[in-house]
Each structure stands twice: as C-alpha cells, then as structure tokens.
C-alpha positions in Angstrom: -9.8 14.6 -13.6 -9.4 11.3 -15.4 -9.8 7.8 -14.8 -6.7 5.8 -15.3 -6.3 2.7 -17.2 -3.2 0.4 -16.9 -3.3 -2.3 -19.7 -0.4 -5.3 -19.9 1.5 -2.7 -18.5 5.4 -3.7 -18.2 8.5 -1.8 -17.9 12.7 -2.9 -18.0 14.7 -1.0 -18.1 17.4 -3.1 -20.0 15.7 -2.8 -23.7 17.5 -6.5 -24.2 15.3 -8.1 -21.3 13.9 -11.5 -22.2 13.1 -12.4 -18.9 10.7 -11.8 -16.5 13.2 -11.6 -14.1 15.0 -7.9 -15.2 11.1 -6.2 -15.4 11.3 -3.6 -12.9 7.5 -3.6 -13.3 6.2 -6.9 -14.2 2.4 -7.3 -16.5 -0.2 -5.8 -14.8 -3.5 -4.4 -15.6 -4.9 -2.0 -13.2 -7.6 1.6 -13.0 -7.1 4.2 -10.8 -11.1 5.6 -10.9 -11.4 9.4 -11.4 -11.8 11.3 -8.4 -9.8 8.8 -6.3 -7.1 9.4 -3.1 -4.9 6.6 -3.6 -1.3 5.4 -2.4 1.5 3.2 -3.5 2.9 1.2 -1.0 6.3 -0.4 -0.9 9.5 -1.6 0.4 12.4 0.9 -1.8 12.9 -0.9 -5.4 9.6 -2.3 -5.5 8.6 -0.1 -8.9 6.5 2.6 -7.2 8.3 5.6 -8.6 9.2 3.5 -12.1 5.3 3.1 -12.3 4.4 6.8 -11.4 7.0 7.9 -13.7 5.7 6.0 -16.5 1.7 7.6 -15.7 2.9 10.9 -15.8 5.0 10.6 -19.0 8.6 10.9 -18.0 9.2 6.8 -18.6 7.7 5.3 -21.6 7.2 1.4 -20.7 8.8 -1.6 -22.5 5.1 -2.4 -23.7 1.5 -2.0 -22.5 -0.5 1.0 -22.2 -1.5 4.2 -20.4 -5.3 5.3 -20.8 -6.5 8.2 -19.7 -10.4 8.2 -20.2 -10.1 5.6 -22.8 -7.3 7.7 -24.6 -3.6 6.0 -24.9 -1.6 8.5 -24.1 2.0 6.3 -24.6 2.8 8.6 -27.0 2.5 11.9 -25.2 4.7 13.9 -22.9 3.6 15.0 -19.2 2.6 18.4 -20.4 0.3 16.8 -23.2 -1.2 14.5 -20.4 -1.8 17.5 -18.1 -0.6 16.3 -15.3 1.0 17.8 -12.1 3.3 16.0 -10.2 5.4 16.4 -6.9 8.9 15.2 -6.0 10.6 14.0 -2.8 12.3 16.8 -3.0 11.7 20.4 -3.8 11.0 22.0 -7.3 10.4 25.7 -7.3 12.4 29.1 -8.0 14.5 30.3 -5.7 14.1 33.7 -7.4 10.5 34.4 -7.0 8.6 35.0 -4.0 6.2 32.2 -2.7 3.3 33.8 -4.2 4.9 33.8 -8.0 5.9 30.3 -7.1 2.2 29.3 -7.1 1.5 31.2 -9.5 3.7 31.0 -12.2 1.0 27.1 -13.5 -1.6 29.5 -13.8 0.4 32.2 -15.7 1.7 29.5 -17.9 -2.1 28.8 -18.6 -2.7 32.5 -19.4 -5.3 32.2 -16.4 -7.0 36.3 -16.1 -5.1 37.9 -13.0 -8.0 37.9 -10.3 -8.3 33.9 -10.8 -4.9 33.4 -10.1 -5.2 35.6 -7.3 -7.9 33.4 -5.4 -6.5 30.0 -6.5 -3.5 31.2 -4.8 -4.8 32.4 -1.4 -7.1 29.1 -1.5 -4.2 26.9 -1.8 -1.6 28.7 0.7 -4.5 29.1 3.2 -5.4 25.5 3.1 -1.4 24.7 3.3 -0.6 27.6 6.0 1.6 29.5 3.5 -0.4 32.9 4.0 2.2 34.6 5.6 5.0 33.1 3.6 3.9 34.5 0.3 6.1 37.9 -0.1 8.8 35.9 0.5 11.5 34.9 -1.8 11.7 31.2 -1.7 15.4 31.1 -1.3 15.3 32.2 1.8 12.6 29.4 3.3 13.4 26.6 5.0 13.2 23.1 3.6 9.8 22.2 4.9 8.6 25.2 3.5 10.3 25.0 0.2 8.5 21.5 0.1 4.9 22.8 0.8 5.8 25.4 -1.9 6.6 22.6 -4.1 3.3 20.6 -3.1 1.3 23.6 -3.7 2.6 24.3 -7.5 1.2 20.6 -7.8 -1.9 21.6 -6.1 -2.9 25.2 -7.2 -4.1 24.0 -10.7 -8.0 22.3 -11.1 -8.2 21.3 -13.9 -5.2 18.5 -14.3 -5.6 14.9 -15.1 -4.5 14.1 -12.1 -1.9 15.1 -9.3 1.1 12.5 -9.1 3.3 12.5 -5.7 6.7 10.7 -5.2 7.4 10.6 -1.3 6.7 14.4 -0.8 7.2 14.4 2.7 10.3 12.8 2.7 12.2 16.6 4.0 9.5 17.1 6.1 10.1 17.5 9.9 8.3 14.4 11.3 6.0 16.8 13.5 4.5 18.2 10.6 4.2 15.2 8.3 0.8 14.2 10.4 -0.7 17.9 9.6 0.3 18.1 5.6 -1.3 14.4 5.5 -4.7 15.6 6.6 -4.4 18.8 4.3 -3.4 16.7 1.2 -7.3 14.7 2.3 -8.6 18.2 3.2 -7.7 19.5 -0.6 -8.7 16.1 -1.9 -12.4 15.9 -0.6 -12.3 19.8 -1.2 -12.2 20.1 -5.0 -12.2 15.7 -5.7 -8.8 15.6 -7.7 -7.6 12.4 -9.0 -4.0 11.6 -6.5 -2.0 8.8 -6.5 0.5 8.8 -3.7 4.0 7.0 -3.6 4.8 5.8 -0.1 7.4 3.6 1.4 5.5 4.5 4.6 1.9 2.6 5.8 0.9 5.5 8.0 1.3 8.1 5.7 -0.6 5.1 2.9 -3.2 4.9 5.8 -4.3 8.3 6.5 -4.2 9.6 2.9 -5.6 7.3 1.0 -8.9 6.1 0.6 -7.5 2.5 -1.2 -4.0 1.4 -1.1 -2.1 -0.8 -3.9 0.6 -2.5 -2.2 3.5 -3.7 -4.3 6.2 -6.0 -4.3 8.6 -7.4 -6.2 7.4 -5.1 -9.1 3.7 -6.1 -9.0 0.3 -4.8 -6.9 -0.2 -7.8 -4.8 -3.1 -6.1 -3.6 -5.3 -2.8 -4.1 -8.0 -2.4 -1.0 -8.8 0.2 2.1 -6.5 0.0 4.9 -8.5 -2.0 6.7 -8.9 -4.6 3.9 -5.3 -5.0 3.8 -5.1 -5.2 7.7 -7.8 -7.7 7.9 -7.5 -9.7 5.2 -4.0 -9.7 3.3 -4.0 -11.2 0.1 -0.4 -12.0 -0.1 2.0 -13.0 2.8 4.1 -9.8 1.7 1.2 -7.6 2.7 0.7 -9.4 6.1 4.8 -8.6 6.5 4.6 -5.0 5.3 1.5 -4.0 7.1 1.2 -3.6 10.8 3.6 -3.1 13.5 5.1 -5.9 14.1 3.8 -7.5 11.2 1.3 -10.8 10.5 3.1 -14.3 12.3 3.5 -16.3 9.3 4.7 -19.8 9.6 6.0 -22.5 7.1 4.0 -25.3 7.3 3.3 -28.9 6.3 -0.3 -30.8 5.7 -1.5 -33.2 8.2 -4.8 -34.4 8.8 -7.5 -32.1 9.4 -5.1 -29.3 9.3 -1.4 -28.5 9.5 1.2 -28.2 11.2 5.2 -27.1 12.2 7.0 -28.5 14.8 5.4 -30.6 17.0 2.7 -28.0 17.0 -0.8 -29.0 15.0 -3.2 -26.5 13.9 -6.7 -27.4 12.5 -8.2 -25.8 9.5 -12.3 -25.3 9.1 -13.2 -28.0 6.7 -13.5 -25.6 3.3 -9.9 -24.3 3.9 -8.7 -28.3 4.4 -10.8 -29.0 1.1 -9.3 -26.7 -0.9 -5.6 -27.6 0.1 -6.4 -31.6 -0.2 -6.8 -30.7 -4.0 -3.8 -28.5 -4.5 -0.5 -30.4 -4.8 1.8 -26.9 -4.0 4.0 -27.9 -1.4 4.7 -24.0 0.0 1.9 -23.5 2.2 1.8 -21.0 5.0 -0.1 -19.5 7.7 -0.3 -16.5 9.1 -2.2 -14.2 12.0 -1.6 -10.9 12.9 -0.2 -10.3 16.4 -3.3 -8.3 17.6 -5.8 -11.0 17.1 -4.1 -13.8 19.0 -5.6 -15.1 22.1 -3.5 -14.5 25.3 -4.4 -16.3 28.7 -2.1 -16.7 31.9 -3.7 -20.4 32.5 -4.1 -23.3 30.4 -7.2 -23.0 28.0 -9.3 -25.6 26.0 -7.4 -25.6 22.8 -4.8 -22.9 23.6 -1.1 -23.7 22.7 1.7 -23.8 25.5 4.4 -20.6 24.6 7.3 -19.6 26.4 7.9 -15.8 27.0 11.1 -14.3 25.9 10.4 -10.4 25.9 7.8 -8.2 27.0 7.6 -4.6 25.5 5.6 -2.0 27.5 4.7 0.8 24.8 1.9 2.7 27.3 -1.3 2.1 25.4 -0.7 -1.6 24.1 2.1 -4.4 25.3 4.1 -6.7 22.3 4.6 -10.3 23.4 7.4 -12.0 21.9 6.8 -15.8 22.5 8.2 -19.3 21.2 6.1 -21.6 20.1 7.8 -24.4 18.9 11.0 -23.6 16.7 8.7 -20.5 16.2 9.0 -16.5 17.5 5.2 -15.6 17.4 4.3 -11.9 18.3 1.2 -10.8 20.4 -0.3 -7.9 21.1 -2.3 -7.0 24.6 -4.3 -4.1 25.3 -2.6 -2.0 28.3 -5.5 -3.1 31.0 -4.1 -7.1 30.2 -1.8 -8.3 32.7 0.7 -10.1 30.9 2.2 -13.7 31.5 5.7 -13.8 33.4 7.3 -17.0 31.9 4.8 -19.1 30.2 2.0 -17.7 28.3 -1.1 -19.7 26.4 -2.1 -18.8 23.1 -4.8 -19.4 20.8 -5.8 -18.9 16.9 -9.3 -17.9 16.5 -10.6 -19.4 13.3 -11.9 -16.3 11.2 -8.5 -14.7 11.9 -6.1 -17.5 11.0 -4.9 -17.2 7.3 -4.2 -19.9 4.9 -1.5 -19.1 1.7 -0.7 -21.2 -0.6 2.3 -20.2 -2.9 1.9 -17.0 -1.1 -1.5 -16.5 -2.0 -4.3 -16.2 0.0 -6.7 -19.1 0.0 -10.1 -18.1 0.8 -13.9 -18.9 0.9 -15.7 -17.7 -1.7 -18.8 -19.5 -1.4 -18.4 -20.7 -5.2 -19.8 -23.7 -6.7 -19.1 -24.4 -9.8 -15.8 -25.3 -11.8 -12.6 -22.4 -11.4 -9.8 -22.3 -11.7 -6.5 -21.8 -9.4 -3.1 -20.0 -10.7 -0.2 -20.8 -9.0 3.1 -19.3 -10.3 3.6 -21.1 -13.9 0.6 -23.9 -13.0 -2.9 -23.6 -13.8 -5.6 -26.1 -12.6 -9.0 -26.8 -12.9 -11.2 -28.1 -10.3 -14.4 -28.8 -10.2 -17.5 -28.0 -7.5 -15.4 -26.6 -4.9 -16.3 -23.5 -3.4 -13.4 -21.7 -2.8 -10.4 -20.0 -4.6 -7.0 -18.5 -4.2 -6.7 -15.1 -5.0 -4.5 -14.7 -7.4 -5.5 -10.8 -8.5 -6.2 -7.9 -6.4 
C-alpha cells in the first residue's frame, strides 16, 4: 500500500485553458495516508472521477503532481503504478467462469497455483460468490457481474492502492447496505489503501473512515463523517450533508450580531470580533435542522415561526417552518409532539454557524497575527484569536 501525495494538482481539460474557470479540478494539494478507507463525495461534475482517473493513471493532469511514497509517478501508466481500480459498471469476461475471472490478476502475476487458489476462495467467501464460481459469467446477473468486477479489484494484496468509481451504482438497492460493510470488512481485514467515489453520503458514511467532499472542482473539506456533520467547513458541505440539509441564511451585520428580515440573531462576542474586522459583505449562517430548538409555547429568546408542513417519517418528524421571508427546517424526535400552527424556535449557540465568503469562521483560540483568505483578498490582522478556514 502507498501513501498518496497530491501536489499543485490541476487538471482542464481544454489544453488552451487560461482561466481558472475551465479547470475541471482546480489547485489543490492533498495525502491520502497509506492504509486509509476513504470516499469522494460530490454532486455529478464536481471532478471526483476526473481526480481518480488522474491517481490511477488513465488522465495525466494539466500540471501538478502524483506521489506515491514520495515517487512522482506523472509519468507512469496504471499498470506501472500497480493499481487496481473498479468501475460503475462491470469489467470482466464473459467467457470465463467466476473463478478464472478472479483469477486471471494473479495469473497475470505468475502467482504459484495454490496461492491463487486461497486468494480466490478468501475473496468470493468474504463477497458471497462461493457458489457462483463454476459459473460462466455471461450467464450472471448484473449485481453479480459487479461483485465479480469488485472482486478482480480486490483479490490482489499487494497493489498501491484500490481505486473505485461509484461501484454500486447497478446494484439492487437491498444489497448496496451488505457490499458496503464487506468493502470495510476486506478493508480492516488485510488494511489496503481505498479511495471511494460517491455521489452518495450514505454509502461516503458507512465506508469511509474520512470523507473529502468536493465542489466546484476542489475538496472543501476532508474529515470523519461526523466532522462534516458537526462542523461543516463550507456552506456547500452543510447543503450536501444531511437530510434535509444545514438552514443557511443570507445575512447582514447589526450590532451584536446579525440579522435577515426583521429577525436578529446574536453572535458570542469572538464570532462578532472577527466579522467587525472583515469588510466581506457575503456572510451567512447556518444550523442544521436537527439541532434547532422546538417548543409549543413562547420561550426566553426563542423566535416566533409559522408552520407550513409537518412530515411524519416514523422514527423522527421534519418541520418546515417560516421564519421571516425564511423556510427553516427542524427535526423532532418521534416522542415530540409537534406544534399545529405556530411553532417557537431557538439557535443554541455552539450549534449556530457563522461563514463568511462561504467559509467557515471559527474559534481557534489563536493569539497572535494570521492571516484570512477570502477569494482573491488576503488580510492580515493582528491579536485576534480566531480564523476562517480556508483549507481542509
């Protein structure tokens, strides 16, 4: 397994791009660590597959590099990087039984016979393929054909690393739950290096230990699932993740806080600090349905809403509410009686998210001078102890 090292990475694919704005995968630097279970995550055009393609070898990017374990490997063709990698849909012969299928990487390596052998059974054991494998493959199914295909990507050990492009995308939705938890099984069984490509976050979620999430043709942020639940560092990521999504609102300043409408909403005195100094005028904030505060009777501090749609979904209840010129989603547990027509809603503090230029302004108990990127801008300010996080 390797570790993987993206450097000033950037990819067009018009080779007479001269602005930023035809990248299909704009400058980043990233590492996926050796050993690691990690997904892409993204909206369709976001550059999940161009960036996959371009770590495995089959795209060759506009400039930047590709390190694997220090090496740059630019230069060098999937085969050279020893890499496996899985399509959305199936690859295999239609010819050979399933067993060949699996196989036929370790023949290619001139693996000895009895090897092959038990790599097979390990891998159609783990991927319930046992009694599949005297079978010719042209006369599978397409979910089988597709754990075929996942398992030619699987049976070798000793690849860089093992690259997947939606796999389950063919996949009966009844069994995409089970081949998740057997990709982790074979993961944590013999620790290969797997990146993951994913338009979906619960199939992100339950394979990966940490998730980059990209938009727009950048990772926005790379954390755990519950980093990018709790704490989104981009207001795409509060959108994307979560169902419904983080309640973000346009905003202007005011004093002591912010506010939309007719609707004011104080800030805890670092977040207010911070924004003082910055003169961006797009600020947001943002909080995600579940951590809203819902009562039936006026509360100290809670905001008046009006209650447009209630949806029952048996363990959990979505509140659609207007606040303002504002649709806010809520979430209540099912043993919370919900409000008929008029609900009262409050932000807790730690849960209510400031961004500024879509970035997430947070606390991070600094004191000393930084400095704060903001599209083309950069400024400097001194003793304040907090930042925008630009970088994941």
């Amino acid at each position: 397994m390797s570790e993987i090292h993206l450097k000033s990475l950037a990819h067009s694919y018009d080779k007479t791009a001269s602005g930023s704005q035809v990248y299909a995968l704009r400058e980043m630097n990233h590492v996926w660590e050796q050993g690691g279970a990690y997904a892409l995550l993204g909206p369709s055009g976001c550059g999940k597959s161009t960036l996959l393609n371009i770590i495995s070898g089959l795209l060759t990017p506009s400039s930047g590099e590709v390190r694997f374990d220090g090496k740059v490997v630019n230069h060098l063709s999937p085969q050279e990087r020893n890499i496996a990698q899985v399509f959305q849909f199936p690859v295999i012969y239609d010819s050979m039984t399933v067993f060949d299928n699996l196989a036929f990487p370790l023949r290619n390596m001139k693996m000895a016979e009895a090897k092959v052998i038990s790599r097979v059974h390990d891998i159609a054991n783990i991927l319930e393929l046992h009694p599949l494998l005297k079978r010719k493959a042209r006369n599978l199914t397409a979910d089988e054909k597709q754990k075929v295909s996942m398992g030619r990507g699987l049976v070798r050990d000793d690849v860089s690393a093992i690259l997947f492009d939606e796999p389950l995308t063919v996949i009966d939705p009844q069994l995409k739950w089970k081949l998740r938890r057997k990709l982790k099984q074979i993961h944590e069984q013999f620790e290969l290096t797997m990146i993951y490509v994913t338009h979906d976050q619960l199939e992100a979620s339950t394979f990966a230990d940490k998730i980059a999430v990209m938009y727009d043709g950048k990772i926005v942020q790379f954390g755990t699932p519950r980093e990018l639940f709790e704490n989104p560092k981009h207001t795409f990521v509060g959108y994307f993740i979560g169902s419904p999504g983080m309640n973000l609102f346009s905003v202007q300043r005011t004093e002591g806080g912010v506010r939309f409408a007719d609707v004011s909403i104080p800030l805890e005195t670092s977040k207010q600090k911070l924004l003082d100094d910055l003169p961006q005028t797009n600020i947001k904030i943002g909080i995600r349905p579940e951590f809203i505060h819902v009562w039936n009777k006026p509360t100290t501090d809670a905001f008046e809403c009006q209650v447009q749609h209630i949806e029952d979904l048996g363990t959990y209840k979505i509140l659609t509410l207007t606040l303002g010129e504002h649709t806010i989603k809520a979430r209540l547990g099912e043993d919370h009686l919900p409000p008929e027509q008029v609900a009262y809603i409050s932000f807790p503090e730690q849960w209510l998210k400031l961004y500024v230029d879509e970035y997430l302004v947070e606390d991070t108990m600094l004191d000393s001078d930084i400095t704060i990127t903001h599209g083309e801008q950069s400024i400097t300010q001194k003793h304040i102890s907090t930042e925008v996080n630009r970088h994941a």
